[in-house]
C-alpha positions, 0 to 999 in steps of 0.5 A, spaced: 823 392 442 816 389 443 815 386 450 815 379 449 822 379 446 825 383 452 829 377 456 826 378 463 819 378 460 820 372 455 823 369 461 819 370 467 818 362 470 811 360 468 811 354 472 814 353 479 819 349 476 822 355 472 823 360 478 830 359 481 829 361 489 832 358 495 830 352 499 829 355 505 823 360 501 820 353 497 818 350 504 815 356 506 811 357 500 810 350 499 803 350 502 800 355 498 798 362 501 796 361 508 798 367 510 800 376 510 807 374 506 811 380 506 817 378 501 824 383 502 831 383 499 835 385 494 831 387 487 831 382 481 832 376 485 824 373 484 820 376 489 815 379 485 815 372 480 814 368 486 807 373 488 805 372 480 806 364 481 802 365 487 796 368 485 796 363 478 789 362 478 787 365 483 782 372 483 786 377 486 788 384 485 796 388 484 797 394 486 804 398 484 805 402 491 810 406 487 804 408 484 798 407 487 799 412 494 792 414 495 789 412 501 782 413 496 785 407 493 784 402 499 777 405 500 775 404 493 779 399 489 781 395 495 775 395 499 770 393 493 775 387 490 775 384 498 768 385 499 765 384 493 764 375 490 764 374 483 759 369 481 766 365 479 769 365 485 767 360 490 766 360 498 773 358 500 776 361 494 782 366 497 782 372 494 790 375 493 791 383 494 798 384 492 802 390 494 808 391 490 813 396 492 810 397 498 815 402 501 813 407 496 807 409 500 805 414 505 806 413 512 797 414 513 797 409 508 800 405 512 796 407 517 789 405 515 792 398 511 792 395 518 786 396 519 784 393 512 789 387 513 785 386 520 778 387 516 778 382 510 783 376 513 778 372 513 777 371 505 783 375 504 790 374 503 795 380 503 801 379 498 807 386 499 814 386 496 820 391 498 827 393 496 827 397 503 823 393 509 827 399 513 821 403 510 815 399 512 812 401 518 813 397 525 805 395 526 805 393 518 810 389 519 807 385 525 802 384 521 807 380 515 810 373 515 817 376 513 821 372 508 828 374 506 830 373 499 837 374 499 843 369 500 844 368 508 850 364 507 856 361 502 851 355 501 846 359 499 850 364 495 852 358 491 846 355 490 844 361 487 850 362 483 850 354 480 842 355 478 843 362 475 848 360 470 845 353 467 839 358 467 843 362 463 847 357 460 840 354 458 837 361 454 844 362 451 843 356 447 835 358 446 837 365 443 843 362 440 848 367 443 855 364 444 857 365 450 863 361 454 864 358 461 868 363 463 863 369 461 857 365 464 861 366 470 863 374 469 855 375 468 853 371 475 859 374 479 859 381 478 850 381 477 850 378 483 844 376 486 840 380 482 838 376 475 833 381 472 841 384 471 844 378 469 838 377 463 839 385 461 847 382 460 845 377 455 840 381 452 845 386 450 850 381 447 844 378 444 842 385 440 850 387 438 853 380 438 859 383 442 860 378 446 866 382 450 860 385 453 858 379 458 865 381 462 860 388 463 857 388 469 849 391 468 850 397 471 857 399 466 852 398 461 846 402 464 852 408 466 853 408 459 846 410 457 844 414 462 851 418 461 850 419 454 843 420 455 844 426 460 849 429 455 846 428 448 838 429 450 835 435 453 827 433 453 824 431 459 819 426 455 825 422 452 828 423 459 821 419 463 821 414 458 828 413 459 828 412 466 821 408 465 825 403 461 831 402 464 829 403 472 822 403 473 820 407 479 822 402 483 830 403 481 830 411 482 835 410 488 840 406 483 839 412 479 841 416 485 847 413 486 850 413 479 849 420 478 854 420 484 862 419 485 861 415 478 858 421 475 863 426 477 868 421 475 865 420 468 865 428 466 873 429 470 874 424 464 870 426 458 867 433 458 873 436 462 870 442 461 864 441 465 869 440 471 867 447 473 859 445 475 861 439 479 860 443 485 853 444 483 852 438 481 853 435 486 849 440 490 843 438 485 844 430 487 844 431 494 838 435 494 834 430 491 836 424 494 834 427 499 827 428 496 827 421 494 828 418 501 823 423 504 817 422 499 812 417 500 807 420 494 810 422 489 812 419 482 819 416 483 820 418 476 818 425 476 824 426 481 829 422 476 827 427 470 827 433 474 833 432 477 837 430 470 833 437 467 838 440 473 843 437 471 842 439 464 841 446 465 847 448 468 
């Protein structure tokens, strides 16, 4: 499937007008970038959309921190796009560095970002998002106007909730897919608040034409991939671009979690001759877990692969 037709793709907000946030974040942001905005909360829920409508037009630079975890990265990379001037740009133009995923890297990066911050403020605009800001160092954050971007209160639960659904409303009626009111409500209620899982949901009935599929929630559906995967495919390769594609690095933790209890309960039920191993398995979760919430350089997606080659060499 090439990547114009994947639904989070040929549905990101161009404008605006198509992004779907709360209001209390359009005010905020309603006057441009006039500060280091550090934007956390749940994944799929539109803070990296945001970042891109932000930077539309504007020179600027994105980093995966998941990635990029080098210091060298802010010596060279960081340090050459804040201090260099394009024949293009003009003399008030604010340059943006965005930072994606900025949990994902080291405590010394950290370290030297805030000296970096202080170094370019004057022409230069940071941008970091997180799904965990109990990662980010205290003296970073200072640093951050800080803007939550999951629901506080019933209100704004309900604001999202409603625009959610007429946006999928919206694209079901675009894709042809039908789709009654009841199941547009499943889609909302059991993926919520994330809507980068609500447009997988549709994608999937969208390819199989099984509208029964809506009532699933993402995570059934991604449960099912991955168990069949782990069972049927022995290629660390295949394994990578798996996770890749379905989590991305920044979503190894949720990996983490479905090789838990939902695991065990999945092999209990389908493959009891493997119950003998559960102990083993379990070991091998927790460890790395454990290596996940402790690393901050390496690839996310190495440590998925090799944690599902454990499990698969038992």
């Amino acid at each position: 499937m090439i990547k114009q037709n994947i639904f989070k793709y040929k549905y990101r907000p161009r404008t605006f007008d198509d992004i779907i946030i709360l209001p209390r974040i359009k005010k905020i942001i309603e006057n441009g970038i006039n500060d280091h905005f550090l934007f956390y909360g749940s994944y799929g829920i539109g803070k990296t959309a945001l970042v891109h409508l932000l930077c539309k037009d504007r020179p600027f630079l994105e980093l995966n921190s998941s990635i990029d975890t080098s210091i060298d990265i802010l010596r060279t990379k960081v340090d050459e796009f804040c201090s260099k001037m394009s024949m293009f740009d003009a003399k008030d133009d604010i340059k943006i560095v965005f930072m994606d995923e900025i949990d994902g890297v080291s405590s010394q990066y950290q370290d030297a970002l805030k000296k970096f911050i202080e170094k370019n403020e004057q022409n230069v605009r940071f941008i970091a998002t997180t799904n965990h800001i109990n990662r980010i160092d205290e003296g970073v954050l200072d640093r951050f106007v800080k803007v939550d971007f999951s629901p506080q209160n019933v209100e704004e639960v309900q604001f999202l909730k409603i625009n959610y659904a007429k946006r999928i409303s919206k694209i079901a009626k675009e894709e042809d897919i039908l789709l009654e009111i009841d199941d547009i409500k499943e889609i909302v209620n059991k993926n919520f608040p994330s809507f980068r899982k609500m447009l997988s949901v549709i994608q999937q009935v969208k390819i199989t034409g099984e509208v029964m599929l809506s009532t699933k929630t993402f995570d059934d559906i991604l449960k099912e991939k991955l168990y069949n995967h782990i069972i049927n495919e022995n290629d660390s390769e295949k394994t990578y671009h798996f996770l890749m594609d379905n989590f991305g690095s920044e979503h190894i933790d949720e990996l983490i979690k479905l090789m838990g209890r939902p695991f065990i309960e999945y092999i209990g039920t389908n493959h009891r001759d493997k119950l003998t191993k559960l102990g083993d398995m379990l070991v091998i979760v927790t460890k790395y877990a454990d290596i996940l919430d402790r690393s901050r350089s390496a690839d996310p997606l190495l440590i998925g692969t090799t944690l599902i080659h454990e499990i698969q060499s038992l």
